[in-house]
N, C-alpha and C positions, 0 to 999 in steps of 0.2 A: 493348489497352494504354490506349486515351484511357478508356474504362470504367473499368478499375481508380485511373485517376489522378483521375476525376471522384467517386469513390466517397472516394478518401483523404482529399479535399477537403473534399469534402461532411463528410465524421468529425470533420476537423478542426476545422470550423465549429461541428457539432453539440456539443464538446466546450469548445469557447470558448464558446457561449451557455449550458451549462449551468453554467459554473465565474464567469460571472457570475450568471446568477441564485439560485445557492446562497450566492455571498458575499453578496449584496443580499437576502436572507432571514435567511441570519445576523447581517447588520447590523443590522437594523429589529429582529430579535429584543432585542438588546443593547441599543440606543436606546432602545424602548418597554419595556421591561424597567425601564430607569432614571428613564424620568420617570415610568414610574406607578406605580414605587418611593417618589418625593419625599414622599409624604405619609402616611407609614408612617414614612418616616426621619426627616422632623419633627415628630412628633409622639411617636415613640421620645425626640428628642434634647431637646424640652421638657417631657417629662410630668412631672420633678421639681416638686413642686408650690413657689413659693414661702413660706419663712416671713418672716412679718413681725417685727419685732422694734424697740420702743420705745429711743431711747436721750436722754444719753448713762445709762451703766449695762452690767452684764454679765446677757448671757442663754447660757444654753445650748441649740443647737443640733442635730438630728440628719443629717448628712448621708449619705444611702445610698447615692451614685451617686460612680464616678470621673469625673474629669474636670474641665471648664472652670467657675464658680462665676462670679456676677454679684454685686455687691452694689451696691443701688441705691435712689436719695434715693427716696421718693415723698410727694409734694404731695396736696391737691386741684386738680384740672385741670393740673397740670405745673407742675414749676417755673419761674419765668417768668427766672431768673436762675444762676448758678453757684451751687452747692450748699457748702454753710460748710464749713469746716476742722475736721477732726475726727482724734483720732488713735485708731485701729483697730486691733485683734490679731484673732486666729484662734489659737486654742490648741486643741490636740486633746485629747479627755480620758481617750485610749488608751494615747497613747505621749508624750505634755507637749508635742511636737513644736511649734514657733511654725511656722503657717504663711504664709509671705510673704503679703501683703495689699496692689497694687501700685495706685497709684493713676492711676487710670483713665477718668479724666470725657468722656464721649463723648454729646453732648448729644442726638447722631441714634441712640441704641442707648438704644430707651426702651420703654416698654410700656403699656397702659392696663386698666385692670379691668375686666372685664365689662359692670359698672354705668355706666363710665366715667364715673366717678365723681375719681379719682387717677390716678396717673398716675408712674412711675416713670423714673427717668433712671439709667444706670447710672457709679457714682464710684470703683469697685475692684472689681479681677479678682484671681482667684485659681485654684487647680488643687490638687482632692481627690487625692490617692493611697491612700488608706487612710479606705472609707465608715465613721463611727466617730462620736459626742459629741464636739461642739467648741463651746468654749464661745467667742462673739465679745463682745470690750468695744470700747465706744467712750466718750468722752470728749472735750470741747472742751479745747483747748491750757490755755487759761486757770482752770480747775477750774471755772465755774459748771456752773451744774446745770437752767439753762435756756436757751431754750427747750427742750422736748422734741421729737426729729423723732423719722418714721418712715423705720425701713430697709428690705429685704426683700432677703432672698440666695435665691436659685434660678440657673439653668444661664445660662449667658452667652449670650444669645441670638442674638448678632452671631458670636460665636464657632461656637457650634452650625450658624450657616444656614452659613458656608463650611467648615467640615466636611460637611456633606453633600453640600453643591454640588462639593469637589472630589472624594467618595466617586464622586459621578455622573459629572462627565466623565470619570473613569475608563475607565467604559463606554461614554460617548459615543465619547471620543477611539479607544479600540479599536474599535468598530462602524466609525467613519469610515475608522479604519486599513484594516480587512477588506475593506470597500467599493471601496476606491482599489486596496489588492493585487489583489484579484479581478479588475474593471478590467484593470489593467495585464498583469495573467498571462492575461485573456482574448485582449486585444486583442494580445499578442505568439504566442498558439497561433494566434490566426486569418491573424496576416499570417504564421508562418510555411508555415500549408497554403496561402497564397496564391501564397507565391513558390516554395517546394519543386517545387511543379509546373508550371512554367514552364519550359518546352525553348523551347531555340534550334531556331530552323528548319533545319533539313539544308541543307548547301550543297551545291549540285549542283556535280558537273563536267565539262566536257565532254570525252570521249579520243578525241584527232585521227588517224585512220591515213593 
């Protein structure tokens, strides 16, 4: 009998150490999965290349990607101040659609060129539904017709990095989930083979004739 109780024991353990180390293999699968996903994802979510575009003046645009749209001042070396007052459209040249053009001035959501040469600040967000020719004007309030700046619309880049980031805890947060259940449903099979087998000692008694 103490055999077969030390055997059940034993199983029970054997079955709590394997149901944690499959959760904790499953976990790290899903965790390392997502981070060395990251730069696949970021480079998916910025590959829209930016166009430049001279204003004020209307230019037509082609934008092929759905989603988040950046439009953004760029200087030589950055701007060193807030960016002038201009008034902006987005017209689509598919369906006439105005697309809202929401102003945006975020002086840390910026970018530099290559050459690092410019340097772009981004001053209005927007959001594609329908990739299509879209013609964008801009114009100063006042009608002059200078100075000439440069603009550049491509993917919102501040926008793009916490879309990915929450794409990925996704998998973080469930890997950690998996990790914790496993854990917990280990350690409650092994205390239950602990205590299952646990007899009380026979009381003796003594019969007086």
């Amino acid at each position: 009998m103490k055999i077969n109780e030390t055997k059940t024991r034993t199983l029970g353990y054997v079955i709590a150490i394997l149901i944690l180390m499959l959760g904790s293999l499953a976990a790290a699968i899903l965790i390392i999965s997502a981070l060395t996903s990251y730069p696949s994802l970021i480079k998916e979510a910025y590959k829209s290349p930016l166009q430049k575009i001279e204003v004020p003046g209307d230019v037509d645009i082609d934008l092929r990607r759905k989603g988040a749209y950046g439009v953004y001042y760029e200087t030589a070396h950055g701007p060193t101040e807030g960016p002038p007052v201009l008034d902006c459209s987005l017209i689509s040249k598919t369906t006439g659609e105005d697309i809202p053009l929401v102003p945006d001035y975020v002086p840390t959501n910026r970018y530099s060129t290559k050459d690092g040469n410019r340097v772009g600040v981004l001053i209005y967000s927007t959001t594609i539904k329908e990739p299509s020719l879209h013609t964008l004007s801009c114009d100063y309030p006042d009608g002059r017709e200078s100075p000439m700046l440069m603009l550049a619309i491509g993917p919102n880049y501040y926008f793009e990095f916490l879309r990915v980031a929450w794409n990925m805890s996704g998998s973080i947060l469930g890997g950690a989930g998996v990790l914790c259940g496993s854990f917990v449903l280990s350690l409650g099979i092994a205390a239950i083979a602990f205590f299952s087998n646990k007899k009380r000692r026979p009381v003796e008694t003594e019969i007086y004739e």
